[in-house]
C-alpha positions as CSV (number, residue, x, y, z in Angstrom):
1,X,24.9,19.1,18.8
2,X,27.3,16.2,20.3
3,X,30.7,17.2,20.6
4,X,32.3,14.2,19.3
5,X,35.3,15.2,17.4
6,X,38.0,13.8,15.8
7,X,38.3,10.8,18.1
8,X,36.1,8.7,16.1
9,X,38.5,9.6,12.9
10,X,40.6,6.4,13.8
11,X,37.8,3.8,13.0
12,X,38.7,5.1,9.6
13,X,41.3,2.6,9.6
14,X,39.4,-0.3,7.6
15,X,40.3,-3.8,9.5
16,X,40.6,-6.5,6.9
17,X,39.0,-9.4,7.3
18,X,41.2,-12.8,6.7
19,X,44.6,-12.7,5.9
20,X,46.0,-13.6,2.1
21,X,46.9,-12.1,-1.2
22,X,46.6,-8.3,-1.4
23,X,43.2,-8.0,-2.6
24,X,42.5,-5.8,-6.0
25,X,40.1,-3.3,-3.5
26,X,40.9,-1.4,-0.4
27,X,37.1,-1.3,0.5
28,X,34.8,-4.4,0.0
29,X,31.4,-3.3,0.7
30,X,28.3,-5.2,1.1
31,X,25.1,-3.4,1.3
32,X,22.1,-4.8,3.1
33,X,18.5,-2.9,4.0
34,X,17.0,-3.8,7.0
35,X,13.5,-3.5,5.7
36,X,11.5,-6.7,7.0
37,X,15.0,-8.3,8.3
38,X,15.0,-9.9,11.9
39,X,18.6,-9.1,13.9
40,X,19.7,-12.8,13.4
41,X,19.2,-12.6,10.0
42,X,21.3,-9.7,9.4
43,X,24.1,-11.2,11.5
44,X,23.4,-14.0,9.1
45,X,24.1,-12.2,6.0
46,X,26.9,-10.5,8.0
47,X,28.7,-14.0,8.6
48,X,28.1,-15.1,5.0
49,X,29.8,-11.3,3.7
50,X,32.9,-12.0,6.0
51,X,33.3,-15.6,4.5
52,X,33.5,-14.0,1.5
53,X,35.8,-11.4,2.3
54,X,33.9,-8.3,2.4
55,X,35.6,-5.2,5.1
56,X,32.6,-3.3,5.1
57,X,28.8,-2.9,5.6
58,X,26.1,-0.5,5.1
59,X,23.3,-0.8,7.3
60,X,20.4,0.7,5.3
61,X,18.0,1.8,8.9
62,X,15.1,4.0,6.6
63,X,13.1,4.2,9.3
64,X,13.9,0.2,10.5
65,X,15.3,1.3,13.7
66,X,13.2,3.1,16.5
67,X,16.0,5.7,17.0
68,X,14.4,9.0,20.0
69,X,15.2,11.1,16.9
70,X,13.4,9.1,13.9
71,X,10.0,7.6,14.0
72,X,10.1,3.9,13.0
73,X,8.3,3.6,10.3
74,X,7.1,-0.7,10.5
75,X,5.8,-2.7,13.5
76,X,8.2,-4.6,15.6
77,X,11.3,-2.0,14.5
78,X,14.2,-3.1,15.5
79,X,15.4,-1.2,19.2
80,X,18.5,0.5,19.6
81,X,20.4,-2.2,21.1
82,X,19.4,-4.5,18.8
83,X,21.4,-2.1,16.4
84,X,24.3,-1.7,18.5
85,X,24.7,-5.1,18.6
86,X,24.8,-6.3,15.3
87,X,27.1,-3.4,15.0
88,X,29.0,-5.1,17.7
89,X,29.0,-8.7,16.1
90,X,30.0,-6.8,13.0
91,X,33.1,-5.3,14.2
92,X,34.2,-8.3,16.2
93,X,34.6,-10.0,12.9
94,X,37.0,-6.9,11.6
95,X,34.6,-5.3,9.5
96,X,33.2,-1.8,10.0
97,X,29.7,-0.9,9.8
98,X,28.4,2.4,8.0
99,X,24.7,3.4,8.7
100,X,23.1,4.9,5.6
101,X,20.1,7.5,6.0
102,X,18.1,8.0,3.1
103,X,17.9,12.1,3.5
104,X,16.3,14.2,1.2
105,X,14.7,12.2,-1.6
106,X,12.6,9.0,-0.9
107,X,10.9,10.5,1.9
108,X,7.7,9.3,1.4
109,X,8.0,6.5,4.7
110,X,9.5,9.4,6.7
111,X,9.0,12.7,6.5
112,X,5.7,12.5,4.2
113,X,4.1,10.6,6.8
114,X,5.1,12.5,10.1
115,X,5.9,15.9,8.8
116,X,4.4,16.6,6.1
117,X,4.4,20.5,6.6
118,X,8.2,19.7,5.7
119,X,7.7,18.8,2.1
120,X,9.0,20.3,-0.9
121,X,6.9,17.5,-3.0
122,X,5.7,14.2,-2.1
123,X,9.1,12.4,-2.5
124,X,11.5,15.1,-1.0
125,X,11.7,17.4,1.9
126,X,12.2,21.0,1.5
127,X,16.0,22.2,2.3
128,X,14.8,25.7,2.6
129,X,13.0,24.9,5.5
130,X,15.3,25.5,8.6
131,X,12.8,23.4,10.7
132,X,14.0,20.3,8.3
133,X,17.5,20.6,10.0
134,X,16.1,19.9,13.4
135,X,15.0,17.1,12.6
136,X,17.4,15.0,10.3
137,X,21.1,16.5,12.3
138,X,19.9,14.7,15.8
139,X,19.4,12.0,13.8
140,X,23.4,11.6,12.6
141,X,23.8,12.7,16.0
142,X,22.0,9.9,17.5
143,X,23.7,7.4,14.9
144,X,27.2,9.0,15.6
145,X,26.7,8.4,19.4
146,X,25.3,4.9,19.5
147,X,27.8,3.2,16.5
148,X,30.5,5.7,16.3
149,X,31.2,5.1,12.7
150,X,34.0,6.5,10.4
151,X,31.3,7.4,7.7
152,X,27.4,7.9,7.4
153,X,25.7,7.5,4.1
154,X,23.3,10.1,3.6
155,X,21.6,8.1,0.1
156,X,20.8,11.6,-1.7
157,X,19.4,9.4,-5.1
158,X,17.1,9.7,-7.0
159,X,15.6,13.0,-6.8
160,X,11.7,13.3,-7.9
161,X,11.5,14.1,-11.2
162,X,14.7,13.4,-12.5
163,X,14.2,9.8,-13.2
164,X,12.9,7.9,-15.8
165,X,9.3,6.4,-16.0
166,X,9.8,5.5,-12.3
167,X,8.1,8.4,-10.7
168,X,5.7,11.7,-11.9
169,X,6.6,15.3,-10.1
170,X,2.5,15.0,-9.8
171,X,0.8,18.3,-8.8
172,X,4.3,19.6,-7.8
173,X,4.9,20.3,-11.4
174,X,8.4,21.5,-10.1
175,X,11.8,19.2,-9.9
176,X,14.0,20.6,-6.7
177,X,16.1,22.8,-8.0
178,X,19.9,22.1,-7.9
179,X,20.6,24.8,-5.5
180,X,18.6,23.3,-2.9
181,X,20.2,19.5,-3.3
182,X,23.7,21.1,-3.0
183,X,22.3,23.4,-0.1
184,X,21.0,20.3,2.1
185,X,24.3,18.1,1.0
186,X,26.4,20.6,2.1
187,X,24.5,21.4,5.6
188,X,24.5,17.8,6.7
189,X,28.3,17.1,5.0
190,X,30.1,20.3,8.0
191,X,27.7,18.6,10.2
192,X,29.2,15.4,9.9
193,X,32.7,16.4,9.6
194,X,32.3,18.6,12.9
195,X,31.7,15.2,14.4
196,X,35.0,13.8,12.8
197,X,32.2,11.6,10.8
198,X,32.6,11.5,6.6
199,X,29.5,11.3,4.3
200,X,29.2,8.9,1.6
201,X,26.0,9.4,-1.0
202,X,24.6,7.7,-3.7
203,X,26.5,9.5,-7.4
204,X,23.1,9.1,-10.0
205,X,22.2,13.2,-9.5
206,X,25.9,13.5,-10.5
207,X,26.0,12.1,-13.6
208,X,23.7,13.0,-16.3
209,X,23.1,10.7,-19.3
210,X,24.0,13.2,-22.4
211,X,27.4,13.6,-20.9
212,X,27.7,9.4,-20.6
213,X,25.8,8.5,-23.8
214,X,27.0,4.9,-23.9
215,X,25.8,3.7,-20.6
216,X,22.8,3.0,-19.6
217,X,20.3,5.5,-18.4
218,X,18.9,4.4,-14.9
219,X,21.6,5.7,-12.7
220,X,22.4,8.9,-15.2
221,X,19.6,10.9,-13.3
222,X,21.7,14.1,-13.2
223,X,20.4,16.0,-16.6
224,X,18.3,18.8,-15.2
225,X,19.8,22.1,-14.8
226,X,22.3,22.6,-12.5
227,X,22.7,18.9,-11.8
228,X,25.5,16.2,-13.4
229,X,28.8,18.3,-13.5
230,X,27.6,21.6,-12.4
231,X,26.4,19.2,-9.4
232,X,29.9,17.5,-9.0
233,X,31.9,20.9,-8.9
234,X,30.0,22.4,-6.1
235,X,30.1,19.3,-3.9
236,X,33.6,19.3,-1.4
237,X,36.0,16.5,-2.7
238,X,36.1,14.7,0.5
239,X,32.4,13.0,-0.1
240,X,32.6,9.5,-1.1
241,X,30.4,8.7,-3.9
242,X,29.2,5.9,-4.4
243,X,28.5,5.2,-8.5
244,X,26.0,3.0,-9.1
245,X,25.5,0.6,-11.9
246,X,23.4,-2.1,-12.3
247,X,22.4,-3.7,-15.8
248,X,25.7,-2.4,-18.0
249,X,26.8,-4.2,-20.4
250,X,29.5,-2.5,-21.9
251,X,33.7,-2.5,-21.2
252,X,33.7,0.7,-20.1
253,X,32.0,3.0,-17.1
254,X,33.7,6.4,-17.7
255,X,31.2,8.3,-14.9
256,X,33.6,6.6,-12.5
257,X,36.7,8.2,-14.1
258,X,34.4,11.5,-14.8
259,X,33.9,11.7,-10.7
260,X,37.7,10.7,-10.2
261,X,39.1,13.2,-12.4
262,X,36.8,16.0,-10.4
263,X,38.5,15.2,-7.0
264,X,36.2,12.5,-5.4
265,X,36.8,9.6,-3.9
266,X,34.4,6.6,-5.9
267,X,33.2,3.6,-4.6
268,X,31.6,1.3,-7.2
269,X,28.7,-0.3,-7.0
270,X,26.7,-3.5,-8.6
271,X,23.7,-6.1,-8.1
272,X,22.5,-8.9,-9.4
273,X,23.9,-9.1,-12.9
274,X,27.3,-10.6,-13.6
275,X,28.3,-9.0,-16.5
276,X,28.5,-5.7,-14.3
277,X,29.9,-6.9,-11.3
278,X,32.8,-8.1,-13.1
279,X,32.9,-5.2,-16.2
280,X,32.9,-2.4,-13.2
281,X,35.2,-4.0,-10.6
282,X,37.8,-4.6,-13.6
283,X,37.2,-0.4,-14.8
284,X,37.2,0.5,-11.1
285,X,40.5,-1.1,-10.3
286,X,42.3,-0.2,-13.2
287,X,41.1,3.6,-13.3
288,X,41.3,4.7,-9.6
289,X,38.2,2.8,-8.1
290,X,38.6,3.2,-4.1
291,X,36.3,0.2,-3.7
292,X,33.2,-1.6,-4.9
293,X,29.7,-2.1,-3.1
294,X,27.6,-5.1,-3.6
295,X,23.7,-3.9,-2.9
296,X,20.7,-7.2,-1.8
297,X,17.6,-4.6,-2.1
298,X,15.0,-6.7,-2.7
299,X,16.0,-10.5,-1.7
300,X,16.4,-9.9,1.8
301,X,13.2,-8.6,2.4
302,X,11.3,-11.2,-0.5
303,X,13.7,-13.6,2.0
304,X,15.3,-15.0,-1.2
305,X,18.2,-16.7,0.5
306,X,19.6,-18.3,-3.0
307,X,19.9,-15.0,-4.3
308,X,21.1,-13.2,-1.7
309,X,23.7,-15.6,-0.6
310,X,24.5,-15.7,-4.7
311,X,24.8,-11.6,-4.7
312,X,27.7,-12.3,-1.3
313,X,29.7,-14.7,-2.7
314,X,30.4,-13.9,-6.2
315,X,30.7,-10.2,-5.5
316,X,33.6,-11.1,-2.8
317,X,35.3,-13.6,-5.1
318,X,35.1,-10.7,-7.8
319,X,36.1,-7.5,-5.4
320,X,39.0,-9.6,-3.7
321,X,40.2,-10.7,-7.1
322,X,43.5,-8.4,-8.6
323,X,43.1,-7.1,-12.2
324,X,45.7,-6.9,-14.5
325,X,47.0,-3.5,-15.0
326,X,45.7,-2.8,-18.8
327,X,45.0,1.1,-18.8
């Protein structure tokens, strides 16, 4: 284990890009994957993000990086200094960078292919296997080392099984049981915070869908036993999480105020369709929203510029806009 400490709990400090108006969000987060993405694009997107005002990013690495502690999982991965220095570009222009690990679920590009003795099902490795642990905490080590950020996020979505027509539990018949999600959250959030590092993670397996009947379903994935607010009390308060919604069409996104009012810290975060990206970021700032996220997914990788570029600039323009007080 590094002994990092608390030194690296000043780049909490979030350096705001441009000078102005107070903007309605104290964290304006863009989100990009790095799946099929050259350096120069990223640093590409990264210019276009501080144009637009944006103090924060989340490098999505999933394998895109060939860290000595996680097998790359595509040809021509990026190297580690390619990594530290889009990181480096990315500071220079006064906004901090946030690596994000998809741990736990999704694991069919990482751990299903190089360790599959590890697997709990198909989609998710199995927290009750010690062996896991030596594998995934010298890989925040690693991170923590070569960025030094203030925050890792440790994804943690969409468990197998829990959501809708997307994926079958298969042969596996059985959906990981509550007690082992909080178990593997809670072993890689004191291993973070030993390092002076937080942990952010996707809020879905929070929330479940009979306890938020008027919103819609796909990021509700928290209604199996012992998940959605059984989930939320077990978790410490210090995780940020970050509350995704995507196709809502309503005024209204009370999981954000459900997480709030249980101690969290809640980042919001949108896509592609307008209606949410302004509904959420006008709920989020008048009901105690710490920030808003703006996720690409697909239209880097499909190299959709005109999307992409649309995503970046009307997301900043929203998130740096102040919202009357109405609540």
């Amino acid at each position: 284990m590094l002994l990092v400490g608390a030194r690296y709990a000043v780049a909490a400090e979030v350096s705001l890009h441009n000078s102005g108006a107070a903007p309605s969000f104290k964290l304006r987060v863009l989100h990009i994957p790095l799946q099929y993405l050259q350096p120069s694009e990223v640093k590409r997107l990264i210019k276009k993000a501080a144009d637009a005002k944006f103090n924060a990013i989340i490098l999505a690495i999933n394998g895109m990086v060939a860290l000595n502690s996680l097998p790359a999982v595509i040809d021509k991965a990026w190297s580690k200094d390619e990594l530290r220095d889009v990181a480096k570009y990315t500071n220079a222009l006064g906004i901090k960078v946030i690596p994000e690990v998809k741990l736990l679920s999704h694991q069919k590009l990482f751990f299903a292919e190089h360790f599959p003795d590890l697997m709990f099902d198909h989609e998710t490795y199995d927290p009750n296997n010690p062996a896991v642990y030596k594998k995934v905490l010298p890989i925040l080590d690693e991170l923590v080392e070569l960025l030094h950020p203030s925050a890792i996020h440790i994804g943690h979505d969409e468990v197998n099984g829990a959501y809708q027509s997307k994926t079958l539990l298969g042969r596996w018949k059985l959906m990981l049981p509550a007690v082992l999600f909080t178990k593997d959250v809670l072993v890689i959030y004191t291993h973070l915070r030993s390092l002076g590092v937080e942990t952010w993670m996707w809020g879905d397996m929070l929330l479940g869908a009979d306890e938020f009947p008027d919103m819609e379903r796909s990021p509700l994935n928290g209604g199996a036993g012992g998940y959605g607010k059984k989930l939320r009390i077990r978790l410490p308060k210090d995780i940020v999480i970050c509350d995704w919604h995507y196709a809502d069409k309503q005024a209204d996104f009370p999981s954000l105020r459900a997480l709030r009012s249980d101690g969290f810290r809640v980042l919001g975060a949108t896509y592609l369709d307008k209606n949410t990206m302004h509904g959420f970021s006008q709920y989020a700032s008048q009901n105690g929203g710490d920030g808003m996220i703006a996720t690409l997914w697909v239209y880097p990788m499909r190299k959709d510029w005109e999307t992409t570029y649309q995503i970046i600039r009307e997301s900043g323009a929203v998130f740096n806009r102040d919202f009357p007080d109405e609540k």
